[in-house]
N, C-alpha and C positions, 0 to 999 in steps of 0.2 A: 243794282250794278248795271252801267249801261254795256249793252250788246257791243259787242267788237268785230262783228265779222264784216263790218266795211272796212276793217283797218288790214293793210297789205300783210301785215304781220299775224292777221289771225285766220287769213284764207288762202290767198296764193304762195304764204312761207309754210303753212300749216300743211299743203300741200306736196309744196317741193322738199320738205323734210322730211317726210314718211314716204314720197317714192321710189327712197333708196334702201326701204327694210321693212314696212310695218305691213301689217298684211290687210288692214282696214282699207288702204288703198292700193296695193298689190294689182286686185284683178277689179276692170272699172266697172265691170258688170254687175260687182258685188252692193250689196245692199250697204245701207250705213250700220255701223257696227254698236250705234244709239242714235235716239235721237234726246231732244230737251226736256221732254216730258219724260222720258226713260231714266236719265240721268237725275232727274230731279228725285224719283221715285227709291233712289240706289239709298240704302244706311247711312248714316252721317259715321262715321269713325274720329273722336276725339283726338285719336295718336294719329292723324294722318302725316304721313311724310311732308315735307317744305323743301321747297329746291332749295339743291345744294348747287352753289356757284364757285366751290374748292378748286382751284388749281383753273379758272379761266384768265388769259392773259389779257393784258389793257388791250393788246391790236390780234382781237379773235384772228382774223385773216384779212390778205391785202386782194383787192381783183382789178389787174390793170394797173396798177397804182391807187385804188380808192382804197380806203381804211373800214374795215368793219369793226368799230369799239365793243369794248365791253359791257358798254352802256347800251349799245342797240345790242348785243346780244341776251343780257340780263329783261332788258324788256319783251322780247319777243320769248325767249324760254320761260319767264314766269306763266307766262299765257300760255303756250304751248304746256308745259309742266299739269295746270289748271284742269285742263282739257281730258287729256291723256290720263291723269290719276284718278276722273271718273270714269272713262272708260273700263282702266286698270279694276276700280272696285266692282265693276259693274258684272263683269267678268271671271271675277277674282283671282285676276293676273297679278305679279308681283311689278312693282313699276322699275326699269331699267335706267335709272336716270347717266351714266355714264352713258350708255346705246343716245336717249334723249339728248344727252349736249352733242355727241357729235351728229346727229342727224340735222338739231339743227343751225348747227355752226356752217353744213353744207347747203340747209338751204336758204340761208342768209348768202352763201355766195351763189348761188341759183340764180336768188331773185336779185341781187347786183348786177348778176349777167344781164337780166332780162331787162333791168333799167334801163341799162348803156345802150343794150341793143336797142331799147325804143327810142332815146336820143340818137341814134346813128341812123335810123330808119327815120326820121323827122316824125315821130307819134305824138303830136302833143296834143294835152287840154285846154280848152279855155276858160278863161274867166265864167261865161255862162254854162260851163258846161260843170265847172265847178262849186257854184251857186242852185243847180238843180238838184248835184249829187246829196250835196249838205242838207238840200229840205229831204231828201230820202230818207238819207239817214236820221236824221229828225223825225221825221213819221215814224219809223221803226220803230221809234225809240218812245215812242208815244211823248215829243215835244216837237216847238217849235223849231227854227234853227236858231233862237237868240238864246233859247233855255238849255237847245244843246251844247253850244258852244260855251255856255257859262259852267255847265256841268263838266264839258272835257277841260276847262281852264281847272276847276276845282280839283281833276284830278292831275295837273302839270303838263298840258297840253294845252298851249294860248291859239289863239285863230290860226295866228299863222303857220305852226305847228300844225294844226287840222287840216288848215287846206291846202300844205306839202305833203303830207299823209295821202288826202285824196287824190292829188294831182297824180301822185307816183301810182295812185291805185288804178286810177283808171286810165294811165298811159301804156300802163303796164297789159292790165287787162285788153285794151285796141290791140297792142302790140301782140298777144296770143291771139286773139279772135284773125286777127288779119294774116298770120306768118301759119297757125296750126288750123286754127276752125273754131267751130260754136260748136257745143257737146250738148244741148239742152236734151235730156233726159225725155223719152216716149212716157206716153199717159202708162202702158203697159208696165214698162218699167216701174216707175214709181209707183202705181199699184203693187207691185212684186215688193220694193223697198216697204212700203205699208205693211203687207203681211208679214215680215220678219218684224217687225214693231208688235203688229200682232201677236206672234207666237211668244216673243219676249213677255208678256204681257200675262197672257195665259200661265206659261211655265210658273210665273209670281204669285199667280192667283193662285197657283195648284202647291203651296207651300204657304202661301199666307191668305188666311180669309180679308185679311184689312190692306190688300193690296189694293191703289187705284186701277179704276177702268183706263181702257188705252184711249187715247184720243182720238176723235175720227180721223175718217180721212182728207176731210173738207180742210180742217183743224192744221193737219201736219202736213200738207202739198206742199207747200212753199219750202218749207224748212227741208224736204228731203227730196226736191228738184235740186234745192242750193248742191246740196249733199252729192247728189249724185252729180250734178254736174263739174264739182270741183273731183271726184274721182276720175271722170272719164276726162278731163284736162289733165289729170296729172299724167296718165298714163302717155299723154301724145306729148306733151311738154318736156317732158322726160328725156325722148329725143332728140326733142327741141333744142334744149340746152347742152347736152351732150356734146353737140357739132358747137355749140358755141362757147366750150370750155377747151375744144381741141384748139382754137385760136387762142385764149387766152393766157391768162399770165396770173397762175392763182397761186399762192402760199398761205398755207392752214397753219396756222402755231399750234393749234390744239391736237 
């Protein structure tokens, strides 16, 4: 399955939906609450819950005049949904899926605020700058950008579809780095983030002999900068948006 967390919808909405309740990103100084190799480690449960999308309307909500569909919220809550119910097992929390739809029906209109604002603040991408993003994401993915882009077509996502995706990703992203700051996470910190991977890790071992070793640290940096750095965004964004929802003109149907 290709990695999504270049897609706006699986880090800056993943974000702005839980800054309004979830306590993984509550306080930004907090560790990640798992990380990949954690979650990977979690039981497989056969009866695992499947979103339920009962009672979401065709026009989730309007911001300004733009339409948030059903169809952009159906894609962003599956992924969202994904995430969150390993968390859930990881834990062994019950998953709240009504709490999950409205969390993030709001931050689907968070991150509309935050588009607008970067076209009213003139934040744009370029062509080149869109061309570099793709071979990132490519790397990641351990392909080229011609094998990725065939791969997100396979899954209903053509070129141009990708590179509206990116475009809004990383206008978006300009538009926080320039209006709030850069949050990149101290070596300190992510150290501290490590050792709670750590102790997770431990506790497992001390319940199961056939528990995996944790991953180093070398291993999981990247993954839990990202992590940390999208917590201490959210906490400032937060605000961010707040002032730009007291201007606005928002109707939730849900």
């Amino acid at each position: 399955m290709l990695q999504k967390k270049w897609f706006l919808s699986m880090a800056l909405v993943a974000s702005l939906s839980f800054m309004t309740g979830c306590s993984a990103t509550a306080e930004p100084e907090a560790a990640p609450a798992s990380s990949s190799a954690a979650v990977e480690a979690a039981p497989s449960d056969a009866a695992s819950p499947t979103p339920d999308l009962t009672g979401v309307p065709e026009i989730v909500a309007t911001v300004n005049g733009e339409e948030i569909t059903k169809a952009d919220f159906t894609r962003i809550y599956e992924g969202q949904f994904a995430q969150v119910l390993q968390q859930a097992q990881l834990s062994g929390e019950e998953l709240d899926q009504e709490q999950l739809r409205k969390q993030t029906a709001e931050g689907l209109v968070n991150t509309e605020l935050l588009i607008q604002q970067a076209a009213k603040k003139k934040v744009f991408a370029t062509s080149k700058d869109l061309d570099a993003a793709l071979g990132d994401v490519a790397k990641s993915n351990d392909m080229d950008s011609k094998e990725f882009l065939a791969a997100m077509d396979a899954q209903g996502l053509n070129e141009d579809a990708v590179r509206a995706q990116l475009k809004t990703q990383l206008e978006v992203e300009r538009l926080i780095a320039k209006e709030v700051g850069d949050f990149r996470p101290s070596e300190k910190e992510t150290k501290a983030a490590y050792q709670v991977v750590l102790d997770q890790f431990k506790k497992q071992s001390a319940t199961d002999k056939d528990a995996p070793k944790a991953p180093s640290y070398k291993t999981m940096k990247v993954e839990l900068e990202q992590q940390l750095k999208l917590q201490k965004e959210a906490a400032a964004v937060k605000d961010y948006v707040a002032v730009l929802r007291k201007d606005a003109k928002v109707t939730m149907n849900m």
